[in-house]
Each structure stands twice: as C-alpha cells, then as structure tokens.
C-alpha positions as CSV (number, residue, x, y, z in Angstrom):
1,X,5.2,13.9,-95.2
2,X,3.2,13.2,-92.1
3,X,1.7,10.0,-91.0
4,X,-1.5,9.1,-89.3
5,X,-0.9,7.0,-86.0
6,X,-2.8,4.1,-85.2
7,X,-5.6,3.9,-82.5
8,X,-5.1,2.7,-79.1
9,X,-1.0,2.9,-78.9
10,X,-0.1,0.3,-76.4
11,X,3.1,1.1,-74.3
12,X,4.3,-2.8,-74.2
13,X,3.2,-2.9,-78.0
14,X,6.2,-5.0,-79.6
15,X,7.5,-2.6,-82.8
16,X,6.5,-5.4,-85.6
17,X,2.8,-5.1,-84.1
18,X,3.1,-1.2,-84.6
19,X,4.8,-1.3,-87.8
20,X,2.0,-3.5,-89.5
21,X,-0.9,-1.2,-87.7
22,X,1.0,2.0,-89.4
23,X,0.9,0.6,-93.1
24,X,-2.7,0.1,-92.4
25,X,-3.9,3.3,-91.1
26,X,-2.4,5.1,-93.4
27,X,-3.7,3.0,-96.2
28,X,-0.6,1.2,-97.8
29,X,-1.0,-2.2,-98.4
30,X,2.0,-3.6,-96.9
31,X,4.9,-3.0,-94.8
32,X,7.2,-3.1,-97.7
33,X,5.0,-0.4,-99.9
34,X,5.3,2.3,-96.6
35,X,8.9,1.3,-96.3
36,X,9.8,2.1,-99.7
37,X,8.2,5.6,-99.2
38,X,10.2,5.6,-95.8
39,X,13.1,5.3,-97.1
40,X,12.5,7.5,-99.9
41,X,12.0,10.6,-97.6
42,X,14.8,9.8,-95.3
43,X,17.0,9.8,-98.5
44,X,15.9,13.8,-98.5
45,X,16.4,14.3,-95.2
46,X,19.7,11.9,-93.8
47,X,21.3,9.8,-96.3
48,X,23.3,7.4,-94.0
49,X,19.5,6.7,-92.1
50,X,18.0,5.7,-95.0
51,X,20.5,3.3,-96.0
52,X,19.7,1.5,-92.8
53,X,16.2,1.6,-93.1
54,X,14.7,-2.2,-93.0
55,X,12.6,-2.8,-95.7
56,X,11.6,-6.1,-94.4
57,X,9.9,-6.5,-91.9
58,X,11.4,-9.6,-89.7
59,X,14.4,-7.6,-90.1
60,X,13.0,-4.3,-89.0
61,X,13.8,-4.6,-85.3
62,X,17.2,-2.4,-83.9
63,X,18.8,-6.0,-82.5
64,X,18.8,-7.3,-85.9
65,X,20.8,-4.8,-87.4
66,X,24.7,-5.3,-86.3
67,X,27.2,-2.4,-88.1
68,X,24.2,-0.2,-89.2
69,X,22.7,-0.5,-85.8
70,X,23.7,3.4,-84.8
71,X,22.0,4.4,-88.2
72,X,18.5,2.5,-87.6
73,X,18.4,4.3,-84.3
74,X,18.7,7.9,-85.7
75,X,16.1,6.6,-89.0
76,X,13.2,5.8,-86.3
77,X,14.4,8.9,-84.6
78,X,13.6,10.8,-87.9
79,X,10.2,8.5,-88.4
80,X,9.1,9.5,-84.9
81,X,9.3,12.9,-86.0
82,X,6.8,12.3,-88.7
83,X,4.0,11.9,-85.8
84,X,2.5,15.0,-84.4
85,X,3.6,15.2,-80.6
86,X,4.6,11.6,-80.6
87,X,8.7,11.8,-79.3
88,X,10.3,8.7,-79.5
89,X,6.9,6.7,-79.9
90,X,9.0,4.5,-82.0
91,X,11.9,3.8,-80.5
92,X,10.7,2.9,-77.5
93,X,9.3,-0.2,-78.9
94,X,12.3,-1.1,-80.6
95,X,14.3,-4.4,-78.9
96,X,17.9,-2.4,-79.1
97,X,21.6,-4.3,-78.7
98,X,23.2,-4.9,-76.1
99,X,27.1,-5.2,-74.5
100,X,25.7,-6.8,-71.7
101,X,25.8,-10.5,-71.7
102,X,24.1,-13.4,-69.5
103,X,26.9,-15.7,-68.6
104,X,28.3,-17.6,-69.8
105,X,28.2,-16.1,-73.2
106,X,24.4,-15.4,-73.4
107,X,23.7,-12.6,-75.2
108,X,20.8,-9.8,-74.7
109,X,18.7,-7.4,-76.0
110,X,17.7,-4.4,-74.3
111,X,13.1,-3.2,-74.0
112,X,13.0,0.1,-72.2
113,X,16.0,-0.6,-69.8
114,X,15.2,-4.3,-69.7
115,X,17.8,-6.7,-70.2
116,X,16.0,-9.8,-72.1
117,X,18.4,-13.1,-73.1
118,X,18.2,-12.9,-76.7
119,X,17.9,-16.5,-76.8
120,X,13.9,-16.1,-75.5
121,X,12.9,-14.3,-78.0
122,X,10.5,-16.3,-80.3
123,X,11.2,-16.3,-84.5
124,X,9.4,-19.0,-86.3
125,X,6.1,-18.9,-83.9
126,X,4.6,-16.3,-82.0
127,X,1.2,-17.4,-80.5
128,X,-1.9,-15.2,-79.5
129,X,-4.3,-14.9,-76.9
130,X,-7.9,-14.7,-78.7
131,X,-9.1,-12.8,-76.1
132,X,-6.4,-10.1,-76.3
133,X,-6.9,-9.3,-79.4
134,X,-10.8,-8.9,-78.8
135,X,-10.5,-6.4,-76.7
136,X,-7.4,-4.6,-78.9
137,X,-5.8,-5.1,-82.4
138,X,-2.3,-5.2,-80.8
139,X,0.4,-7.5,-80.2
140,X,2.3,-7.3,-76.0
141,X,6.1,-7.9,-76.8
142,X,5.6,-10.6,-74.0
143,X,4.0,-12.8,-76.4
144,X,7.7,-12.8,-78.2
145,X,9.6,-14.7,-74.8
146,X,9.7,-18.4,-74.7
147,X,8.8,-18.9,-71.3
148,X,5.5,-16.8,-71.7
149,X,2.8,-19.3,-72.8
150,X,-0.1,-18.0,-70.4
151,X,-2.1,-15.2,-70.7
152,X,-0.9,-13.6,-67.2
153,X,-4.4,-11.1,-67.9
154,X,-6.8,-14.3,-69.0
155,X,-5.3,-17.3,-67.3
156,X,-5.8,-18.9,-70.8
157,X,-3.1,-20.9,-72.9
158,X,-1.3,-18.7,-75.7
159,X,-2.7,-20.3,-79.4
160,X,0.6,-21.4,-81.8
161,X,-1.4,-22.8,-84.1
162,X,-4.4,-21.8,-86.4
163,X,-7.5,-24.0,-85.2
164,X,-8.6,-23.8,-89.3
165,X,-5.4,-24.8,-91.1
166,X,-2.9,-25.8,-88.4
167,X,-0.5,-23.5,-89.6
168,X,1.8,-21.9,-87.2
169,X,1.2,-18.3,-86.1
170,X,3.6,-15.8,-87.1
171,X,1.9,-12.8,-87.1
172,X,5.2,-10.7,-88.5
173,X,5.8,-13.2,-91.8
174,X,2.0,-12.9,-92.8
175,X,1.5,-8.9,-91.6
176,X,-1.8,-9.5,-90.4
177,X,-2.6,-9.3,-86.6
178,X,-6.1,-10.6,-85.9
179,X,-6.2,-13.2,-88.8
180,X,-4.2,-16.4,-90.0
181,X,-2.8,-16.6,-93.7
182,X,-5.6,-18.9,-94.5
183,X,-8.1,-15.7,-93.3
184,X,-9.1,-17.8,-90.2
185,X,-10.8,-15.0,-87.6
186,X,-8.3,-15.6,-84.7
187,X,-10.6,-13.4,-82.3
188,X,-13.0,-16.5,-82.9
189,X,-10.1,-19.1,-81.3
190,X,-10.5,-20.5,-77.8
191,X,-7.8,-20.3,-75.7
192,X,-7.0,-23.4,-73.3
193,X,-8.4,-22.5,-69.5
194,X,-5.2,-22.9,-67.3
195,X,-5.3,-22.5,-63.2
196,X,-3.4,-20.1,-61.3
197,X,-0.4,-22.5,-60.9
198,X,0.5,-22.4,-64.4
199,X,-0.1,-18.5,-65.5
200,X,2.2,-17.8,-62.1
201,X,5.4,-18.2,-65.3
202,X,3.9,-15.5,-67.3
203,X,2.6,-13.6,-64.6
204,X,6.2,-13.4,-63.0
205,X,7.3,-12.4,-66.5
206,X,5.0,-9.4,-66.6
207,X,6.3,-8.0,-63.4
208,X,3.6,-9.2,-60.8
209,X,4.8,-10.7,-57.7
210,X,4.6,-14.5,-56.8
211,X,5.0,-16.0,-54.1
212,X,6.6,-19.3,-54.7
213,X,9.1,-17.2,-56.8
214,X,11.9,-15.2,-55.3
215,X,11.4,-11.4,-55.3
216,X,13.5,-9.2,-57.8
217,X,15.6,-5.9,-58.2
218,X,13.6,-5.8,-61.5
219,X,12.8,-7.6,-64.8
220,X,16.0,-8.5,-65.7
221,X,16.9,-10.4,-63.0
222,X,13.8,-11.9,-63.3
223,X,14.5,-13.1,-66.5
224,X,18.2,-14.2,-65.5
225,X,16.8,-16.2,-63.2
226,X,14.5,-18.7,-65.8
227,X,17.4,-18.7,-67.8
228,X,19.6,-20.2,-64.9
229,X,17.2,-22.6,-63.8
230,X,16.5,-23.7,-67.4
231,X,20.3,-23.4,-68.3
232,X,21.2,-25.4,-64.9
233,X,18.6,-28.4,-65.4
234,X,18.3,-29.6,-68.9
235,X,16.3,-32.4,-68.2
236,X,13.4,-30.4,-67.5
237,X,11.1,-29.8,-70.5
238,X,11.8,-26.0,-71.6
239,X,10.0,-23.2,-69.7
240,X,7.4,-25.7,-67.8
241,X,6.6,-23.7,-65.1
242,X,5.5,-26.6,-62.6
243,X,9.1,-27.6,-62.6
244,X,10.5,-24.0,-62.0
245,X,7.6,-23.1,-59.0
246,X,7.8,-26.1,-57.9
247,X,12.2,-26.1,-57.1
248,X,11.8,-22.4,-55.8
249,X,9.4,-22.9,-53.8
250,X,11.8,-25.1,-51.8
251,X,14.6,-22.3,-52.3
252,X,17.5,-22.0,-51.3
253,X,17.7,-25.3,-49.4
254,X,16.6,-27.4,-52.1
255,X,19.9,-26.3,-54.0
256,X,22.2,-26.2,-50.5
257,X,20.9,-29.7,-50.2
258,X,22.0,-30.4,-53.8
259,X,25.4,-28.7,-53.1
260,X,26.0,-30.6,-50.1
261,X,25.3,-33.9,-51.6
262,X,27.6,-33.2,-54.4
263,X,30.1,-32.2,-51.4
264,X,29.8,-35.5,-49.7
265,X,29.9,-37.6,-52.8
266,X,33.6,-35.8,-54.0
267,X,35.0,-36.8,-50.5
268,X,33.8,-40.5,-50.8
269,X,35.5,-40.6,-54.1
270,X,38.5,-38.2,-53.6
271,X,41.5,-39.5,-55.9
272,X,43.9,-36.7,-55.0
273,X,44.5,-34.0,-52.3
274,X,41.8,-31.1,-52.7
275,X,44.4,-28.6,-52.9
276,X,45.3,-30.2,-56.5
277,X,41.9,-30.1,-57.4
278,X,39.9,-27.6,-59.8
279,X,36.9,-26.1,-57.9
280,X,35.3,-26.8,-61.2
281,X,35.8,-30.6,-60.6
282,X,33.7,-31.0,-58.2
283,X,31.4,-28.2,-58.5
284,X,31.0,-27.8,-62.2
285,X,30.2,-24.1,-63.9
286,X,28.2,-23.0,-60.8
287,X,29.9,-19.7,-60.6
288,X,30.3,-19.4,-63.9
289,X,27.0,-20.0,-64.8
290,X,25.5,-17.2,-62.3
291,X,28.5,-14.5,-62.3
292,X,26.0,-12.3,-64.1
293,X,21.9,-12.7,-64.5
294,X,22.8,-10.3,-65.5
295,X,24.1,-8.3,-62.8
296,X,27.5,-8.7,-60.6
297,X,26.0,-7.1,-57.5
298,X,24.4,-9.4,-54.8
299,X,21.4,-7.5,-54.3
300,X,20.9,-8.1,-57.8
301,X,21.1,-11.5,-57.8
302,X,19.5,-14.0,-55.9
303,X,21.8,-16.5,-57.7
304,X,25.0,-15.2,-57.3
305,X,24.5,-14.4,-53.8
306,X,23.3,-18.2,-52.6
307,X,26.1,-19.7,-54.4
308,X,28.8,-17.6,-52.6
309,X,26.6,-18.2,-49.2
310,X,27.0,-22.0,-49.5
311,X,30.5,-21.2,-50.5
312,X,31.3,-19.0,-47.4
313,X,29.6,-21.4,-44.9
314,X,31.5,-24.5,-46.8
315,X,35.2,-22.2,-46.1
316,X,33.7,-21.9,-42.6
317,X,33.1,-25.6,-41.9
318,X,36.3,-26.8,-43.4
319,X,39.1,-24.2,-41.4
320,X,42.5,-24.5,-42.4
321,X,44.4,-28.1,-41.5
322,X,47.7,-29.9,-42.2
323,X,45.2,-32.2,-44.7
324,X,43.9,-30.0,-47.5
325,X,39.8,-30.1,-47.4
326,X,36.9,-29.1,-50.2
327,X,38.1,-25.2,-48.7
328,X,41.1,-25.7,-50.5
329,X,39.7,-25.9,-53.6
330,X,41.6,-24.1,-56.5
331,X,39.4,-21.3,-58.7
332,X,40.0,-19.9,-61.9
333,X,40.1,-16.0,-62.9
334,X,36.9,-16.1,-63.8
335,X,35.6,-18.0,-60.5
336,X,37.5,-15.5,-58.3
337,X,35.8,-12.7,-60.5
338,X,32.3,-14.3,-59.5
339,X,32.7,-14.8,-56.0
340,X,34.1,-11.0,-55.7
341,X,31.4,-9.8,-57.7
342,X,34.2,-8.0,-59.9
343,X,35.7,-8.3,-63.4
344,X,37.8,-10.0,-64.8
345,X,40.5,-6.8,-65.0
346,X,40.0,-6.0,-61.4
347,X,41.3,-9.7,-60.3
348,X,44.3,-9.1,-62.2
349,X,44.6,-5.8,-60.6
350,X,44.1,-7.6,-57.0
351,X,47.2,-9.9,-58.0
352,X,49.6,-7.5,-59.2
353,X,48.9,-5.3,-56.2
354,X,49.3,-8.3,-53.8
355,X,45.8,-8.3,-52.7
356,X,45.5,-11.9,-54.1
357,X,48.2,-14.4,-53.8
358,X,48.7,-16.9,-56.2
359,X,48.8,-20.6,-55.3
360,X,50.8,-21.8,-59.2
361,X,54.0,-20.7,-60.3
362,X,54.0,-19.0,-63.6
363,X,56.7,-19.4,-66.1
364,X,59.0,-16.2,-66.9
365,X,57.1,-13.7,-68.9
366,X,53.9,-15.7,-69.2
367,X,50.2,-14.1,-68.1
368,X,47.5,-15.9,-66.4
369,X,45.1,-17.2,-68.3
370,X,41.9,-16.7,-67.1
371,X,40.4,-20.1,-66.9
372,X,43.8,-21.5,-65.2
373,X,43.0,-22.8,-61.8
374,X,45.6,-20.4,-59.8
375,X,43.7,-19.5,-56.0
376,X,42.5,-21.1,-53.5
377,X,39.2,-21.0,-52.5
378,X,39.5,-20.3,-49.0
379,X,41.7,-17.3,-49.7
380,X,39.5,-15.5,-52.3
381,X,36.3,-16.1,-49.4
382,X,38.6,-14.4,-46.9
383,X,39.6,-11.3,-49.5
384,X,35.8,-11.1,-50.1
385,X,35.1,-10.7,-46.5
386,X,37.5,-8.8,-45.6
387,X,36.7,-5.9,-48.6
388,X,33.6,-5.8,-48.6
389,X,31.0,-4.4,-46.3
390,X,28.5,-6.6,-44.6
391,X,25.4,-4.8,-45.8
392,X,24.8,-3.6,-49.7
393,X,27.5,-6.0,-51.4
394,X,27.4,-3.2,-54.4
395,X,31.0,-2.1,-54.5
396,X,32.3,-4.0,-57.4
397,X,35.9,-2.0,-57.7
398,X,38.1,-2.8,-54.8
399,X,41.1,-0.9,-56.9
400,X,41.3,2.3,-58.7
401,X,42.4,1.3,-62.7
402,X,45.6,3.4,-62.2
C-alpha cells in the first residue's frame, strides 16, 4: 500500500486539514472510506495500532484519544511510513496529550513542543480566512485557538459563518475545506478589514512580536499569558484584544496599582490581626492562578515573576514589628510552592529538613494539607531570597529527593 500525498504540505497545517486533503488525493470519497482501508492494513502489519485507529474524523486527533493514546501514536507512525521520504509528516501535525497543566487545573495539549490550554481549542466552529484559502487549500491550526479571530497574514476578520446559508463553519464535521455544506464557494467570502490594533491578538499568537505585549520565552508562555488575563478578568468579553493590549500596555503598574489598592482597602477594613489571616483573604488566587503559564521558572513567566516582585517589595515595606502587618500574611503549600517556584513535594521536603518553619501546630500523626494556611509570608520571601541566586531564577530544586 502506498499513498499519494497532497500538494503544497503546510508545516502549521492542523492534522484534520491533512487528513481530509489525503482522502482526496488519493481518490476516496471520505475520511471514513480511507480509514477503513487504514485500518485494514494496520491490522496486517500491528494489531494493537489498528485497534486505535480513529475512524472518525473529529475524533482522529492524538489528544482525543485517552488509554489508547500510546497506540494512535505508533498507528500514524506506521501511516507516515506509507509516504515516500515523508518521516513523521504525520505526527507532527497531530495535537498530542499532555501532563503538563496551566494552573489551576487547566489542562493542555502539546503542537510541536508547544504547550496550548486545551480549553482554546475551537469544536463546534472553526472559521476561515477567504483569502487563505485562495492562495492554498489548507487549514493553519491557528484558526483552531479561541483568541485567534484575525488573519495575523491579511488583517481581515476570520468568517464563522457561511454568508449563503448562515450555517456555522466547521470544516472537520462537513470534510470539505474550501466550501460550506450548502456548496457555498468560501474562496468567494469577504473577510471583515480590521486595523493593526486588532490583528496585534492573532499576530502575538503566531509568534510575531508586539509591542504593547510583553516579550516571551516562547509560545507557550505566550499563550499562558491570554489565559491569565482572560482567567483573571471575567468581565471582559472573551479574547477581545482591545481589552488585553490595552491593560498591558500599562504593565506592570497597572496590576501593582491594583495590588496596592486591594492592600490599602484590607487595612481599612482589618477585622483581625494579619498574622491570623489567609494570604488568600486578602489577595485571592493570585499565586495560584500564575504558579505555572505554564512554567515555574521566572524567566518563563512574566506572571509569576511580577506577582512575587509586588510580593517582595510589600515584605520589604512592612519589616517585622510587635503589631503583625499585611507581611505577616499566612500562605498555603501551594502558595509557598509558587512564590519558590518549586513543587509541591519540594515544600514538604523544605519543612521536614527545617528549611521552612511552620507557623500552626499540627495534631500528632496528622500531615499538612496542602491548601492549609501554615507559613508566613515574610518567612517564605526571605527563604526565597536567601536560596536563590539573583540572576536566572531557574533552579527549582533547593533539596535533593533523598
């Protein structure tokens, strides 16, 4: 069996787009009909692949499939081999799944060592860019993220919805790339002009630089970065760029000015002694919320590294007094984690080995649970400074596991 590959491969081709461009080359008249004779030629050659084989389509991506995942992997391994001088042509398209998480709880999926929040990626709609798809039959895998709604290439306004029958475009339920169920030319669709200020979203998406945006490590950072600021601030309307350019633009002292307000405002309405008082509290999820986007280290994350800034200069401004102050704060595990830039294990390591002193007693026997306020702020600024170099910030292990 060999199979005939489609012209014009596009690297950042999403694997859908590829799939339905296969059938067609090679003359089948659906996804299903080539993935029936898939299948049945795995079945010769690896049993266990072909099980895993997706003969659906929507469910033909790696990230969808959750025991068999290891299996799908090694089937487009074999169908990769079924292209002459084509090594992992396949795979590489394939959105894989992954351990790493954006916090809190957020999963991700992993595109050619980019970590993506799976909760971006589009299902029921996937728009187009007429003008794309006029210059190549192909479908980016940006088009799949939430926040990408602008042609970064034609400064035009993605199309959701067919301009003959107002259906909604989802090019992977009807298998057809350039055309709408209702056979509607999509090449013929206009997209909506847009001005440089709102294609700087998509454009920051597809890895050029922008200058009211902060710069990144990489993509995924990039990426954890919307999904802070649209995590953080509910009450702006989902992936509008204005509002995101607009508040890092004034970064970071448009969020120390929030920080500080929210400072100000728990000393006017202080009920009890800070040092009986959950950071959490006052500050909400704030380190929780940016312990990982999706990285720990602080040159990986504009986020993290901020917060713990303010957080320094707020220990620095309130020193230690006989009348407990907003230093004296007390953090959870996973607070302590964040501000070290550490896991979760290594904290407990830094308390049994005396590193970190607790500020609770525990009852005989009993562990620390990891979202029991137990330290005080103050102290875990101090073991931060005192452990970690100055410059880098990207030794996350202060202690050996045994």
């Amino acid at each position: 069996m060999f199979l005939i590959l489609p012209d014009e491969v596009q690297v950042n081709e999403s694997l859908e787009s590829f799939l339905i461009r296969l059938y067609q080359v090679n003359g089948y008249d659906s996804y299903r009909t080539l993935a029936f004779v898939v299948r049945d030629w795995l079945y010769d050659h690896d049993n266990e692949a072909s099980g895993a084989w997706p003969l659906v389509l929507q469910q033909a991506n790696i990230y969808h499939a959750n025991h068999s995942s290891a299996f799908r992997i090694r089937a487009f391994k074999l169908l990769d081999s079924l292209f002459h001088d084509a090594s992992e042509l396949v795979l590489s398209k394939c959105l894989l799944n992954s351990a790493s998480f954006f916090s809190p709880r957020l999963s991700s999926v992993a595109y050619r060592n980019v970590l993506i929040p799976q909760s971006f990626l589009r299902k029921s709609n996937i728009p187009i860019c007429p003008k794309c798809l006029r210059e190549s039959e192909g479908i980016p895998v940006f088009w799949h993220f939430k926040p990408y709604q602008v042609c970064h290439i034609h400064e035009c306004e993605l199309v959701s919805h067919c301009p003959k029958c107002n259906n909604q475009l989802n090019y992977i339920v009807d298998e057809k790339i350039s055309h709408c169920r209702c056979g509607y030319d999509l090449t013929s669709a206009e997209g909506k002009e847009v001005d440089d200020y709102e294609s700087c979203l998509s454009k920051y998406l597809a890895g050029e630089d922008v200058n009211d945006l902060p710069q990144c490590f990489d993509m995924s950072e990039r990426l954890g970065i919307i999904l802070w600021f649209y995590h953080r601030y509910k009450s702006v309307p989902k992936y509008d760029p204005k509002a995101i350019i607009e508040y890092f633009s004034q970064w970071p002292n448009i969020y120390y000015d929030e920080l500080n307000a929210i400072s100000e405002l728990a000393i006017d309405r202080q009920l009890k002694s800070f040092n009986h008082t959950d950071f959490k509290a006052i500050f909400g999820d704030i380190l929780i919320c940016c312990r990982k986007l999706p990285y720990r280290e602080l040159n990986k994350n504009v986020i993290l590294k901020t917060t713990i800034n303010y957080l320094i200069q707020l220990v620095d401004k309130n020193p230690k007094n006989k009348v407990a102050n907003l230093a004296d704060l007390k953090l959870n595990v996973i607070e302590a984690a964040a501000i070290l830039s550490t896991s979760i294990e290594q904290v407990y390591r830094l308390i049994e080995d005396g590193y970190l002193k607790l500020c609770i007693r525990l009852k005989r026997h009993s562990r620390l649970s990891p979202f029991q306020s137990a330290f005080y702020l103050r102290h875990v600024i101090e073991l931060r400074q005192s452990q970690l170099p100055i410059l880098g910030n990207q030794h996350t292990t202060y202690l050996p596991a045994w």
